[in-house]
C-alpha positions as CSV (number, residue, x, y, z in Angstrom):
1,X,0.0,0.0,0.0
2,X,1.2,3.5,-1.0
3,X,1.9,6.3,2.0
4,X,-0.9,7.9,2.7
5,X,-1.3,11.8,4.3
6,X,-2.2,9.4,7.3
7,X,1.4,8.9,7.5
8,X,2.7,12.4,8.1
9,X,2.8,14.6,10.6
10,X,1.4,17.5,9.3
11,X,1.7,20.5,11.6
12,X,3.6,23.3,10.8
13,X,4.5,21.7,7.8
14,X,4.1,23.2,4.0
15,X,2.1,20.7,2.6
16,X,1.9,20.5,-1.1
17,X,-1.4,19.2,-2.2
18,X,-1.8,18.2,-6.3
19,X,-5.7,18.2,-6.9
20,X,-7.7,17.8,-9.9
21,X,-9.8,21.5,-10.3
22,X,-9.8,20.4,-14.2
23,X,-13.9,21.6,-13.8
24,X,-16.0,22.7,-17.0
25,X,-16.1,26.4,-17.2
26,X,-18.4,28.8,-19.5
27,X,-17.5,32.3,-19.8
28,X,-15.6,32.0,-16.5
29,X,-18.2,30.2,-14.6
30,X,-17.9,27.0,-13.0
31,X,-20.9,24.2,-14.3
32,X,-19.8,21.7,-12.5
33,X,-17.9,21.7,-9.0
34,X,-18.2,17.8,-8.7
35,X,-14.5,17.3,-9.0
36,X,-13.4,20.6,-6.5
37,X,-15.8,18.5,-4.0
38,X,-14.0,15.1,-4.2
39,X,-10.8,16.9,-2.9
40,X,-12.2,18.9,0.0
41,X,-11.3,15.4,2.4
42,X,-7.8,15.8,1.9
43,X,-8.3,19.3,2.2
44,X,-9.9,19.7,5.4
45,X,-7.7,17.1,6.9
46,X,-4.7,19.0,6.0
47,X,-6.7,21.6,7.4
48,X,-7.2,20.6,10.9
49,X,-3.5,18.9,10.9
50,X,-2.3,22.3,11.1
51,X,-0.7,22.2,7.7
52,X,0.6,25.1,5.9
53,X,-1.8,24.0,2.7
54,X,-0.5,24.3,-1.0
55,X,-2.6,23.4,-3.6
56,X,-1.7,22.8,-7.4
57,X,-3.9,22.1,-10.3
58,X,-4.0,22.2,-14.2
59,X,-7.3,23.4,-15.7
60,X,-7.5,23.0,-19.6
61,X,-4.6,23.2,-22.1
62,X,-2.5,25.9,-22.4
63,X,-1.2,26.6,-25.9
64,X,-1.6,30.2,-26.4
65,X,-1.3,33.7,-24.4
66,X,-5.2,33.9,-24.4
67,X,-5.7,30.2,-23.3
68,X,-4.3,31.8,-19.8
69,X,-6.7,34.4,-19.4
70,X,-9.8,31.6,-20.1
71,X,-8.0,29.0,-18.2
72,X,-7.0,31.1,-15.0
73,X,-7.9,29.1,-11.3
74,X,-9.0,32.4,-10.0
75,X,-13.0,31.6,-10.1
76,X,-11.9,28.0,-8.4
77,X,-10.4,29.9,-5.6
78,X,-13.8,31.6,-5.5
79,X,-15.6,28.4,-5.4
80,X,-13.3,26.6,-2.8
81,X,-13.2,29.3,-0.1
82,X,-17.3,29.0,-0.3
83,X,-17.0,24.9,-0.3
84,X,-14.4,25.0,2.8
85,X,-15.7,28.4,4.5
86,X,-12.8,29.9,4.6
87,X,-10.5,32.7,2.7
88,X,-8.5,30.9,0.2
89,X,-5.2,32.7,-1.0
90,X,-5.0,32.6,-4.7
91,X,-1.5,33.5,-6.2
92,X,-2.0,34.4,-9.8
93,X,1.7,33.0,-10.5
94,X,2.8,29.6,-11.2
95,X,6.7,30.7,-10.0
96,X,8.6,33.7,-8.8
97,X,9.1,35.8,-5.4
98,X,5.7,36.6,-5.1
99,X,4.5,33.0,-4.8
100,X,7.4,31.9,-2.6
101,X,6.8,35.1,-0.2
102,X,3.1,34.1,0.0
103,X,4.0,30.7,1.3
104,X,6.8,31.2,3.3
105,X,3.7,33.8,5.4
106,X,1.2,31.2,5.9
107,X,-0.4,30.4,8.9
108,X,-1.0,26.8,10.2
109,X,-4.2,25.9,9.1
110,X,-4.2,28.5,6.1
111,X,-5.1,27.2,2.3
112,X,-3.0,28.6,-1.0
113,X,-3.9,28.0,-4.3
114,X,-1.4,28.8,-7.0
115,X,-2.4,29.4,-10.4
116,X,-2.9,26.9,-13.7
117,X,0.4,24.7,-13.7
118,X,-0.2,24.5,-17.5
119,X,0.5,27.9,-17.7
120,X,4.1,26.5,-17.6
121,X,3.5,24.9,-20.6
122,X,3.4,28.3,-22.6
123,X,7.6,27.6,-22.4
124,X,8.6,24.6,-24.1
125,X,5.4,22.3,-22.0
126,X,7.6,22.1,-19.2
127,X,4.8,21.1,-16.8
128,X,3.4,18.3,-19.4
129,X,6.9,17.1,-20.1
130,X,8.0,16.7,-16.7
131,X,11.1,19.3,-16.8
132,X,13.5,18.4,-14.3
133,X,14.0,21.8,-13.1
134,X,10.5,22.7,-13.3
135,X,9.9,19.9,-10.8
136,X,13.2,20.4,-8.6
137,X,11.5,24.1,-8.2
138,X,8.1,23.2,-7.1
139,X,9.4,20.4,-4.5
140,X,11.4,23.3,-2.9
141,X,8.4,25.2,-2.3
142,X,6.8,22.5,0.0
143,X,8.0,20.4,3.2
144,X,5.4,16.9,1.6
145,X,3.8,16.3,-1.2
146,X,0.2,14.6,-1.5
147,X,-0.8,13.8,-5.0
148,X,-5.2,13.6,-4.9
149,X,-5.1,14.1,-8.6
150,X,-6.3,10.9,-9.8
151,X,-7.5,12.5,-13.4
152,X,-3.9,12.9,-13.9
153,X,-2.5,10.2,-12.2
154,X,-1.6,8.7,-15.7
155,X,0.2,11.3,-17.0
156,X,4.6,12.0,-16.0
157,X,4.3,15.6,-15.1
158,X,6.3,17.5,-13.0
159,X,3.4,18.7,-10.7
160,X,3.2,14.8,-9.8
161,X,6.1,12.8,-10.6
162,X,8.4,15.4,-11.3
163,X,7.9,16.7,-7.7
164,X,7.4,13.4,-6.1
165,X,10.8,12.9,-7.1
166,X,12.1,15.4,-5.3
167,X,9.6,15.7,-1.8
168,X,8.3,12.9,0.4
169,X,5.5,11.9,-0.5
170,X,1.8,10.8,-0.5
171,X,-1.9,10.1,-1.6
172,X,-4.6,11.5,-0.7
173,X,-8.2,10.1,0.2
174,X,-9.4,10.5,-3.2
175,X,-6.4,8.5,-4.9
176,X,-6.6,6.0,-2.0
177,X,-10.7,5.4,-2.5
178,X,-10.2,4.8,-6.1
179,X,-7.6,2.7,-6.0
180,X,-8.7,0.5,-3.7
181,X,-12.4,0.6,-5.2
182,X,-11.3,-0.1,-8.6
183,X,-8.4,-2.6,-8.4
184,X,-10.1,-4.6,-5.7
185,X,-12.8,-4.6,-7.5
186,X,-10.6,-6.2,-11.1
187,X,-8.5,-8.2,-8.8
188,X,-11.1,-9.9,-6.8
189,X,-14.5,-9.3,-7.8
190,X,-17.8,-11.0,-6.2
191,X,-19.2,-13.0,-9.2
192,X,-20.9,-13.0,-11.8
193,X,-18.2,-10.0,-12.8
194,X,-19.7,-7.8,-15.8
195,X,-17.9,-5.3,-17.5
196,X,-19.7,-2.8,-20.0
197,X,-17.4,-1.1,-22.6
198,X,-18.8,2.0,-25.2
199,X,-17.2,4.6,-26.6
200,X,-16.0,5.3,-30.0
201,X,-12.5,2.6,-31.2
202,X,-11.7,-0.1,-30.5
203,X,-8.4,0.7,-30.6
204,X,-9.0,2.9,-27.2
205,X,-10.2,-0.4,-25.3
206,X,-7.7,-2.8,-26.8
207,X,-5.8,-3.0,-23.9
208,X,-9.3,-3.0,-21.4
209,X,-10.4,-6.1,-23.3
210,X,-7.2,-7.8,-23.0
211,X,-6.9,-7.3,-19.4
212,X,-10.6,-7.9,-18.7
213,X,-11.6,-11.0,-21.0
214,X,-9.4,-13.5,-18.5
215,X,-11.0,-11.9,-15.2
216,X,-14.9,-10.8,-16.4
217,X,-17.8,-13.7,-16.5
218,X,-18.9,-10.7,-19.4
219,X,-18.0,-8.1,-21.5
220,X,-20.9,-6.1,-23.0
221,X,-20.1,-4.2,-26.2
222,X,-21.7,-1.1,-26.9
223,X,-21.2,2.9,-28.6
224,X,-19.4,3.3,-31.5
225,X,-16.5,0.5,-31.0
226,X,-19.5,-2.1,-30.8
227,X,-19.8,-1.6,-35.0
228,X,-16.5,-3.0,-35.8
229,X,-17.5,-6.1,-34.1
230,X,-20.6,-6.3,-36.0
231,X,-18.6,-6.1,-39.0
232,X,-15.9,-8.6,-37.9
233,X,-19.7,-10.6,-37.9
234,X,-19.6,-9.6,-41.6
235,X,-22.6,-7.8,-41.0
236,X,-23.4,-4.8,-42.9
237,X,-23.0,-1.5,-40.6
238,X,-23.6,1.3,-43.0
239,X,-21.8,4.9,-42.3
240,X,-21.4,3.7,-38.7
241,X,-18.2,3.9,-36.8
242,X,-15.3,1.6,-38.5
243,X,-12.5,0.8,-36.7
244,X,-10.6,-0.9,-39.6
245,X,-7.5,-1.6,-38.6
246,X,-8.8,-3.5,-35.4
247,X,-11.4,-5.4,-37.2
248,X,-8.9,-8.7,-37.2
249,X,-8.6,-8.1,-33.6
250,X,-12.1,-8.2,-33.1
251,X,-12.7,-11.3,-34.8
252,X,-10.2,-13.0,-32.8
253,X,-12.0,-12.2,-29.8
254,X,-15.0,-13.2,-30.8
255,X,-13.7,-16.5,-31.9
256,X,-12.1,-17.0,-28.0
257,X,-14.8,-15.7,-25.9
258,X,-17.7,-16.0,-28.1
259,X,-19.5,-16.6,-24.9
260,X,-18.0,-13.6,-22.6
261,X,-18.5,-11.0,-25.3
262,X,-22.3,-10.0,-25.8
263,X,-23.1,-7.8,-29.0
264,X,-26.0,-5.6,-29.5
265,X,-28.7,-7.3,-31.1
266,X,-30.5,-4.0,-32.5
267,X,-29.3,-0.2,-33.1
268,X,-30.9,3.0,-33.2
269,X,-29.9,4.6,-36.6
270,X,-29.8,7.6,-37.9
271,X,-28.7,9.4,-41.6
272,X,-26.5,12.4,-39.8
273,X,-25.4,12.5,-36.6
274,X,-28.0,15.3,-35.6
275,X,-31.3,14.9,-33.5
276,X,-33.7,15.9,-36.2
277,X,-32.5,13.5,-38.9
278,X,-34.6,10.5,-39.7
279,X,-34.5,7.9,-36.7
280,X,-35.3,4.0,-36.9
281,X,-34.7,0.9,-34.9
282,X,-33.7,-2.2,-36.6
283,X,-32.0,-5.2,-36.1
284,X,-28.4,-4.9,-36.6
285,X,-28.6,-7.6,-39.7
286,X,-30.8,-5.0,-41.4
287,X,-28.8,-1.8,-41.3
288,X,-28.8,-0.2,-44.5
289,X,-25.8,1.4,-46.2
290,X,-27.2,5.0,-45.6
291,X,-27.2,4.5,-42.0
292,X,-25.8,5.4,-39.1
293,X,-25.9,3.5,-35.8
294,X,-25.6,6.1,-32.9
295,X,-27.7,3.8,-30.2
296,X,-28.3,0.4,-28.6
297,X,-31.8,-0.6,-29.3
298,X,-34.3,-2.0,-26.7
299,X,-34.0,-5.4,-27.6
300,X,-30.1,-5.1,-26.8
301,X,-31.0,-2.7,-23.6
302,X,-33.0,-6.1,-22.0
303,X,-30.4,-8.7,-23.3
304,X,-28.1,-6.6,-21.2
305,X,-30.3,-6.2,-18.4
306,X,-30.2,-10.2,-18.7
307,X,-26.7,-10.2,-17.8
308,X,-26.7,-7.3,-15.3
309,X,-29.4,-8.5,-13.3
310,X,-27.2,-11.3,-12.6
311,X,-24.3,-9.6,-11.6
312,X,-22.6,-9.1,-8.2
313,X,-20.1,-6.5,-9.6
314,X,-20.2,-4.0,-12.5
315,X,-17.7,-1.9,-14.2
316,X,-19.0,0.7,-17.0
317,X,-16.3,2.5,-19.2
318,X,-18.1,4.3,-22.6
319,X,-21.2,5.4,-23.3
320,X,-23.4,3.2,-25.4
321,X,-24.9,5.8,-27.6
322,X,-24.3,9.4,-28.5
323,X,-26.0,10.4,-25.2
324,X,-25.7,13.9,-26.4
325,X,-28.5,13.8,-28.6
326,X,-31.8,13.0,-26.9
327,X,-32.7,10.8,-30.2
328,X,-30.0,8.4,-28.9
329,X,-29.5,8.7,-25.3
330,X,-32.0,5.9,-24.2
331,X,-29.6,3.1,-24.7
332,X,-27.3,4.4,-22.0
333,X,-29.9,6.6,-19.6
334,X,-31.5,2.9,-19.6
335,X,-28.1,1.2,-18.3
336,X,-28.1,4.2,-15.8
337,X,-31.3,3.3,-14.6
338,X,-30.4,-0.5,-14.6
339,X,-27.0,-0.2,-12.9
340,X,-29.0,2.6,-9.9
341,X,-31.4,-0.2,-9.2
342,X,-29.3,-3.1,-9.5
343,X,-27.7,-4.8,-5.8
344,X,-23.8,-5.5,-7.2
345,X,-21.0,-3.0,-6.7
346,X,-21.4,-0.7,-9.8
347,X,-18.3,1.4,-11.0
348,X,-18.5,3.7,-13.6
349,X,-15.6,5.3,-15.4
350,X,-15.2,9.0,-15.2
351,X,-14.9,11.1,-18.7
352,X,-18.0,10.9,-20.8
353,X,-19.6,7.7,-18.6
354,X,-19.1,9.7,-15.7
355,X,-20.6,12.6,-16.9
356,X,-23.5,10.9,-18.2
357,X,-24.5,9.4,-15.0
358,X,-24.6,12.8,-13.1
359,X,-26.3,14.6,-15.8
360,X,-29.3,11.5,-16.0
361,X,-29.7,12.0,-12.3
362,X,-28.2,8.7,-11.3
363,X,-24.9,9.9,-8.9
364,X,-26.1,9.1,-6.0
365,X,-27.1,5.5,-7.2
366,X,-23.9,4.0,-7.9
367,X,-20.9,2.8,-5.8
368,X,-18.4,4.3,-7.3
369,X,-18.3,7.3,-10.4
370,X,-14.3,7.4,-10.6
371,X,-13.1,11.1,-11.4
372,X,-9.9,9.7,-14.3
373,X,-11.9,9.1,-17.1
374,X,-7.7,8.3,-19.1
375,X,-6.8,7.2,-15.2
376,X,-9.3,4.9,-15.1
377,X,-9.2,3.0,-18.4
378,X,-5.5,2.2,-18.0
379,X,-6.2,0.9,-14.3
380,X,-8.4,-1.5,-16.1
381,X,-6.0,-2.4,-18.9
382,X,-3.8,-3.5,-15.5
383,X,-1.0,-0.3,-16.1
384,X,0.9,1.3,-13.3
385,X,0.1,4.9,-13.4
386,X,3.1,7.2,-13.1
387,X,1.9,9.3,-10.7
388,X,1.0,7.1,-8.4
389,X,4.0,4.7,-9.1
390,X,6.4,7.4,-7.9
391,X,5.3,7.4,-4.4
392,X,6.4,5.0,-2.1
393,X,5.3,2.2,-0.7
394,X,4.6,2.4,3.2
C-alpha cells in the first residue's frame, strides 16, 4: 500500500497538495464543482493537521497567451473558499518571489492556491513534459507532497512525478478510495463479474479487453467500437463507426470468448449525426448502407439487463450511444437506470460515462463514479500509473 497523508505529521508543515480543479467552465463560470468537492477530504484534513496548505492544479490546455486568461484558477479559488468556509489565497503566478513570499507567510491551518500549472506549458510544455527543473522548483516550495489528482494520475508531469521525485511523498483520500475501489474490484471481484465497454474505437479499449476477457464472467459491447465487431460478424454497418484496422482483432476475440462478449442485437440509426435526422430501430442484420448507428436498441437494452441482473459487480467505461442527442440517449440513460437499481457493486468510469451518469440523475445510485476518465481506463487495462508509481510504498 502506497503512503498515505495518514502517514505524516502535518503541523507546521508546507504541505503541497496536487488536486484535480480540471472543472467545466463557460464564460468564466464554473458548471460543475463535482470534481473541487471530491478533494475537500484531503483538504480539510490537512486543514485541521495544522498544515501550511499548497494546492496545485491544471485546468485545460495551455497553448496560447489567451488560453491563460480563459484558463485562470481564480473563479476555483472563489468556489473553494465558499466549499471550505474559509479565505483561500489565490496566487495568480505559477513561480517567482511573489509565490514563494506568500507561502513562506502562511499560517497553520491557512489554504493557497497557485495558479494553472499549465501555464508552464506556454515555455517549451515544461509542466506536461515533466522538466526536471520545473519539478526540482516546485518540491522546494513545499515540506510533503500529497498527489489527490487521480484524473492525472496517468500522466509523468512535474506537478506529480516530477515533484514526487524530489519531496516525500503521499496520496490523498481520493487517490486511495479509487484505487482500492477499482483494483479490488478487477483483482477480486464478487461474481458473476460484468464489465460494459462503449465509446467510439476499439483501438481505445484494446488494452481494457485484454486485461478484462481472463477476469470478467462478461463483456458487454456497446457505442461506436460495438460496430466494428458487427462487422468482424460480416454484417453490414452502413456509415457507422469503423475501426478498420482493429477489425482482425475483433474477430479474434469473438472466436475466444464467443461466450463472454455480448453484442447488440438491435441499433438506433440515424442518416446524420444530428437529432432531427430521420430515426429508426432495426435489427443490426438490417442496417442499410445509408445508415448510421448512434444507439443500442431496446432489444439489446433487455439482453443486457439479462446479464446485469445477474451480476454481483459491475464496471462501465463508454457510453453506449451518442447520449448527447436525446434521439440516442436511451440506450445508455437505460443502463443508468439498470446499474442505480441493480444490488452488485457498480463502477462507472469517469470522462463521458461519468458525466453521463450525473447529468441523467443517477450519482447518487452508484458505488463508485471514478473522477480519471484516461486514469481509469489504464487501471483496467492493469498499467501502473506514473503518478501514483512514484510514491512509495509504506
Amino acid at each position: 500500500m502506497k503512503k498515505t497523508i495518514k502517514d505524516f505529521n502535518l503541523k507546521g508543515k508546507k504541505v503541497i497538495i496536487r488536486v484535480d480543479f480540471n472543472v467545466p467552465m463557460e464564460n468564466g463560470v464554473i458548471t460543475d464543482d463535482n470534481r473541487i468537492k471530491e478533494s475537500l477530504r484531503t483538504i480539510r484534513y490537512a486543514i485541521d493537521s495544522g498544515a501550511k496548505v499548497i494546492l496545485m492544479s491544471h485546468l485545460g490546455k495551455v497553448k496560447t497567451i489567451e488560453d491563460k486568461e480563459k484558463n485562470t484558477l481564480k473563479p476555483v479559488s472563489v468556489r473553494l473558499s465558499e466549499l471550505l468556509g474559509m479565505d483561500v489565497i489565490f496566487v495568480e503566478e505559477t513561480k517567482g518571489e511573489k509565490l514563494k513570499q506568500a507561502i513562506d507567510n502562511l499560517d497553520n491551518g491557512q489554504v493557497l492556491l497557485m495558479e494553472n500549472t499549465r501555464y508552464e506549458d506556454l515555455d517549451g510544455k515544461k509542466e506536461s513534459s515533466n522538466d526536471p527543473e520545473l519539478g526540482k522548483y516546485w518540491a522546494s516550495l513545499g515540506d510533503i507532497f500529497i498527489n489527490d489528482a487521480f484524473g492525472t494520475s496517468h500522466r509523468n508531469h512535474a506537478s506529480n512525478v516530477g515533484i514526487a521525485s524530489n519531496l516525500e511523498s503521499g496520496i490523498g483520500f481520493l487517490i486511495e478510495k479509487e484505487l482500492n475501489t477499482i483494483s479490488k474490484n478487477i483483482q477480486n471481484p464478487k461474481r458473476p463479474f460484468t464489465v460494459i465497454l462503449g465509446g467510439s474505437k476499439v483501438e481505445d479499449k484494446i488494452g481494457v479487453i485484454n486485461n478484462l476477457v481472463k477476469t470478467a464472467d462478461y463483456i458487454l459491447i456497446g457505442g461506436g467500437m460495438a460496430f466494428t465487431f458487427l462487422k468482424a460478424k460480416e454484417l453490414e454497418i452502413g456509415k457507422s463507426l469503423l475501426d478498420s484496422e482493429n477489425i482482425s482483432f475483433c474477430k479474434e476475440m469473438l472466436g475466444r470468448y464467443q461466450d463472454k462478449i455480448i453484442l447488440p442485437v438491435d441499433v438506433v440509426t440515424g442518416l446524420e449525426i444530428k437529432d432531427d435526422t430521420t430515426v429508426r430501430t432495426c435489427l443490426v442484420e438490417d442496417i442499410k448502407p445509408n445508415e448510421i448507428g448512434l444507439d443500442i436498441g431496446p432489444e439489446t437494452v433487455k439482453l443486457f439487463k439479462t446479464y446485469l441482473d445477474k451480476s454481483n459487480t459491475i464496471i462501465w467505461n463508454g457510453p453506449v450511444g451518442m447520449f448527447e442527442l436525446k434521439n440516442f440517449s436511451v440506450g445508455t440513460k437505460s443502463i443508468c437506470e439498470i446499474l442505480a437499481c441493480s444490488n452488485a457493486t457498480t463502477i462507472v468510469g469517469g470522462g463521458d460515462t461519468g458525466s453521463a451518469v450525473i447529468n441523467f440523475g443517477y450519482k447518487d445510485k452508484i458505488t463508485h463514479i471514478s473522477t480519471g476518465g484516461g486514469a481509469s481506463l489504464e487501471l483496467l487495462e492493469g498499467k501502473k500509473l506514473p503518478g501514483i508509481d512514484i510514491i512509495k510504498n509504506r
